[in-house]
N, C-alpha and C positions, 0 to 999 in steps of 0.2 A: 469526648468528641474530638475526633481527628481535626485538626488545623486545617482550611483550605487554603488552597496554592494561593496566590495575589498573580495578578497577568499582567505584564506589563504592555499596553500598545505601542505600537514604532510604528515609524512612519515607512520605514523599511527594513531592509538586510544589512544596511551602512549602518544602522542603531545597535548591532549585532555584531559584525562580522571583525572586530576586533578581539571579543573574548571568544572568540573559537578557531579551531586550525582543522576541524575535522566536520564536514557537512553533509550529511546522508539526508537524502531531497527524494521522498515521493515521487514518483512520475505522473502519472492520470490524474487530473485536479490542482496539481502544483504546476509543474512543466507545460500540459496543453491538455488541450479539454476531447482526445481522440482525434484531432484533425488539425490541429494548427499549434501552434506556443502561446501562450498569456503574452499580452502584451508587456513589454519590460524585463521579459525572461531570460533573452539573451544577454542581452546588456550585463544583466547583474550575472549569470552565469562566466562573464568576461570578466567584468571586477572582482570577482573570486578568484578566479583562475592566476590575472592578473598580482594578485594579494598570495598566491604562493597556497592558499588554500585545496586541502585536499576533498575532493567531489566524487560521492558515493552514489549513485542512482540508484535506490531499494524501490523494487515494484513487486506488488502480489500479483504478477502476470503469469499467467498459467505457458508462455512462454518461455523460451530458453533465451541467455542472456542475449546471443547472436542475433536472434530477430529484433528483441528488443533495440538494439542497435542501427541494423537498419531501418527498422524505422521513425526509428528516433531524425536519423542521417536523412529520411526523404523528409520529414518538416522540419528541416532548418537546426534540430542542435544535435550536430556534428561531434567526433570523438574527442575533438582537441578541448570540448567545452566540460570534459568530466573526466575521473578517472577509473571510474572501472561501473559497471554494472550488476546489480546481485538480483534475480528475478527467484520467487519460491519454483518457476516453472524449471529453472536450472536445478538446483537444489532436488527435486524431485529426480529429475534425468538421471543428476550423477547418484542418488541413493538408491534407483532400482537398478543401474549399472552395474553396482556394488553389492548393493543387498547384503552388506554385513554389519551393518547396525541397526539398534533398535527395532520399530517396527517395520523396517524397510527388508531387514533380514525373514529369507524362505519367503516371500510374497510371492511366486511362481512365475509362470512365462506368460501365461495369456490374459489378455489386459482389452476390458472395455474402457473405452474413452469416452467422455463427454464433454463436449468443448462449444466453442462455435464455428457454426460452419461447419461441422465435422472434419475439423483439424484434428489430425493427427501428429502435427509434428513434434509434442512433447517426448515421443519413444522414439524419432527418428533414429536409426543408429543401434539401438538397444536391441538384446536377443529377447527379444518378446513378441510374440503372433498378437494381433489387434483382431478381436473376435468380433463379430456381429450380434452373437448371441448374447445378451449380458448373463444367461444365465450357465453358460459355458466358460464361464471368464476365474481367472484365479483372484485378481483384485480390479477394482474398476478405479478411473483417476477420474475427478472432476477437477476441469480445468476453465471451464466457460460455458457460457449457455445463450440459447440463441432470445436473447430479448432483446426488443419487445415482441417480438416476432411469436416467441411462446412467452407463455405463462407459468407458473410455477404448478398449475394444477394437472397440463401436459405433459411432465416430467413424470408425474407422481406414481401411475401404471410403472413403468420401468423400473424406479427404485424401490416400490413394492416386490418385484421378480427378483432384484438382487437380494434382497433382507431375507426374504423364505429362504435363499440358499447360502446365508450366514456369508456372504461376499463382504470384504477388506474396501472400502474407499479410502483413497488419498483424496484429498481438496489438495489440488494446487496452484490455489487462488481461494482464499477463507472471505475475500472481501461478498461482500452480503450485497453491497449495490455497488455501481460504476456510472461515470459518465461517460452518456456520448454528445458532440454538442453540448447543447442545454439542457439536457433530457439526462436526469435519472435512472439507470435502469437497474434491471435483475441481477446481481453476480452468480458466481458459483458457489459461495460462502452458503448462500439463500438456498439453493437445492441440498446442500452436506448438511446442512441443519434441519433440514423436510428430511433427509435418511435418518438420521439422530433420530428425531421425533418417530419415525417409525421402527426403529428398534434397531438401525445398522454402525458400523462400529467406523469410524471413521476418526482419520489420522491427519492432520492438519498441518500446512506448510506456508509458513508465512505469515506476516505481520498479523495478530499484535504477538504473537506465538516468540517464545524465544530465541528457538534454535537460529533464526536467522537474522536477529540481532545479532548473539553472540560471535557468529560469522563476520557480522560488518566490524564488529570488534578488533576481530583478531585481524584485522584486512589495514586495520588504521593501528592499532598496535604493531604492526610491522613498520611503519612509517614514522614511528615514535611519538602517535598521537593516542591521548588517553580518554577515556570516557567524562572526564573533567573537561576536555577541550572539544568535545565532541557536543553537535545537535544536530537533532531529529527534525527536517520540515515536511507538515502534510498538510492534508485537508480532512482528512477524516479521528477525530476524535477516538473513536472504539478501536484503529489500527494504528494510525500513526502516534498518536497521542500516548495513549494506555500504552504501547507495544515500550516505546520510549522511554517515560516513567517507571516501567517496570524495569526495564536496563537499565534505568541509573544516569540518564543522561539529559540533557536539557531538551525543552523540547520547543518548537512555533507553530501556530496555526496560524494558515493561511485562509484568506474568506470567499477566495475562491473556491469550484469545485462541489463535495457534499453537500456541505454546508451552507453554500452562499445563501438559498432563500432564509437562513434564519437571520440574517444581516440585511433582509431588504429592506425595513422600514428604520436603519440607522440612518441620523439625521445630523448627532453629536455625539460625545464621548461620554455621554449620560446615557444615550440610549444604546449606544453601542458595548458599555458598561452590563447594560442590563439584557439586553440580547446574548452576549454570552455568556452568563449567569442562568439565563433559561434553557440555553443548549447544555449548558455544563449538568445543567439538573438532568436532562434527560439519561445522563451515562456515569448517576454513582459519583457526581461531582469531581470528574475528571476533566483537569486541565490543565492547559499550555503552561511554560512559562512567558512564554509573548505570543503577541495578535501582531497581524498583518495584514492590509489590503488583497495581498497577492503577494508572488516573488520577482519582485522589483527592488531594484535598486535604491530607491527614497521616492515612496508616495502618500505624500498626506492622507491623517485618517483626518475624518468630518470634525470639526470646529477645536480645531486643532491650534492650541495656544502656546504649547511648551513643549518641550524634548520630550522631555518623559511623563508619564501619568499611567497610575497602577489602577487596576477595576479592585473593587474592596469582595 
């Protein structure tokens, strides 16, 4: 029987931000909840910055780094607060621009998109016609989906058209749910896995997927930061967590975000003990190497007596 990890809680990123020089930080559930920042976000994204720390933004946004940026910049964290941005929606852009690796190589010119909103802008730029027809299309990208607004069984007509005609999907966005507000929703991950399920062949970009760790890698090994000095912060366990672990690198969850209702009834570091013991169970007993409130600078967890204490 495999050894399980031991978690340590902290009271924050100050319990942390000594053993590391290289911090690759989630967006959606870490940073802000779709519409605002966590409270304590910035602050601590200044004591980083402050501490000579290099600051990674990994997001499974079916957007290009660009936008993620400005909107990052209309609620409040600004360029100076990070140093670079890595979205699977970029990653996608530059490998259908390319199209000479891997599955990305001969994927053809005309391209059904599936997004929200009927965003198109993941092929902005790109020599690719955006079809109407999905069944006219060389590959389709799913990038977003319009929840709650639909459902996942509104979709399902469409990606049955695609499968009858052996159509290629990129997911460029694998995340399965997202937050908006407080609310929960559908991702894109959740419709690539309804095409799976109905027989269509789909190529995946982004956490917990390698290729785009490996990227953050080589981004912080140009800086002469190594996967020893490096961690992963998220909120979702199956992307950030797993994607993390599987890299080799240390990881935190934060209680914000996915996750937060399974921390609603912690009360103390017993039960907050055992609450992640029960989320850990649900995913193959994957976990952190630390727990945290949120990302903040130093905030007590519940009946909090000492610096450190490990969940068994």
């Amino acid at each position: 029987m495999s050894k399980i990890l031991k978690t340590q809680f902290c009271k924050g990123i100050s319990d942390i931000s000594d053993s590391y020089s290289g911090f690759i930080l989630d967006q959606w559930g870490v940073l802000h909840d779709g519409n605002k920042p966590y409270d304590g976000v910035i602050e601590c994204l200044k004591e980083l910055r402050a501490r000579k720390k290099y600051i990674i933004i990994l997001s499974n946004s079916g957007k290009r780094s660009d936008v993620n940026k400005e909107r990052l910049k209309e609620i409040g964290i600004g360029p100076s607060l990070y140093d670079q941005i890595v979205t699977s929606g970029e990653m996608t852009w530059q490998g259908i621009n390319e199209q000479e690796e891997g599955f990305f190589k001969g994927l053809g010119r005309k391209v059904y998109v599936i997004s929200r909103g009927g965003d198109t802008s993941i092929v902005d730029g790109l020599d690719v016609e955006v079809v109407e027809d999905i069944t006219s299309a060389d590959f389709v990208i799913i990038s977003g989906a319009d929840s709650p607004e639909k459902s996942l069984e509104d979709y399902e007509p469409i990606l049955k058209a695609a499968v009858r005609k052996q159509i290629t999907a990129l997911c460029a966005n694998p995340d399965s749910r997202g937050v908006m507000g407080k609310q929960n929703i559908m991702g894109p991950g959740t419709l690539a896995r309804r095409y799976q399920d109905f027989g269509g062949v789909v190529h995946y970009i982004g956490k917990p997927h390698q290729p785009i760790y490996k990227h953050c890698i080589k981004i912080l090994q140009d800086q002469q930061i190594y996967p020893g000095q490096t961690i992963m912060i998220g909120d979702s366990i199956t992307h950030d967590i797993l994607g993390g672990n599987t890299a080799n690198i240390d990881t935190c969850l934060v209680r914000t975000g996915l996750h937060e209702a399974a921390f609603h009834n912690v009360t103390n570091l017993a039960s907050l003990d055992k609450a992640l013991g029960m989320l850990a169970a649900q995913y193959n007993n994957v976990r952190p190497k630390y727990l945290v409130d949120s990302l903040k600078w130093g905030d007590p967890l519940p009946d909090r007596k000492h610096k450190k204490r490990s969940s068994r």
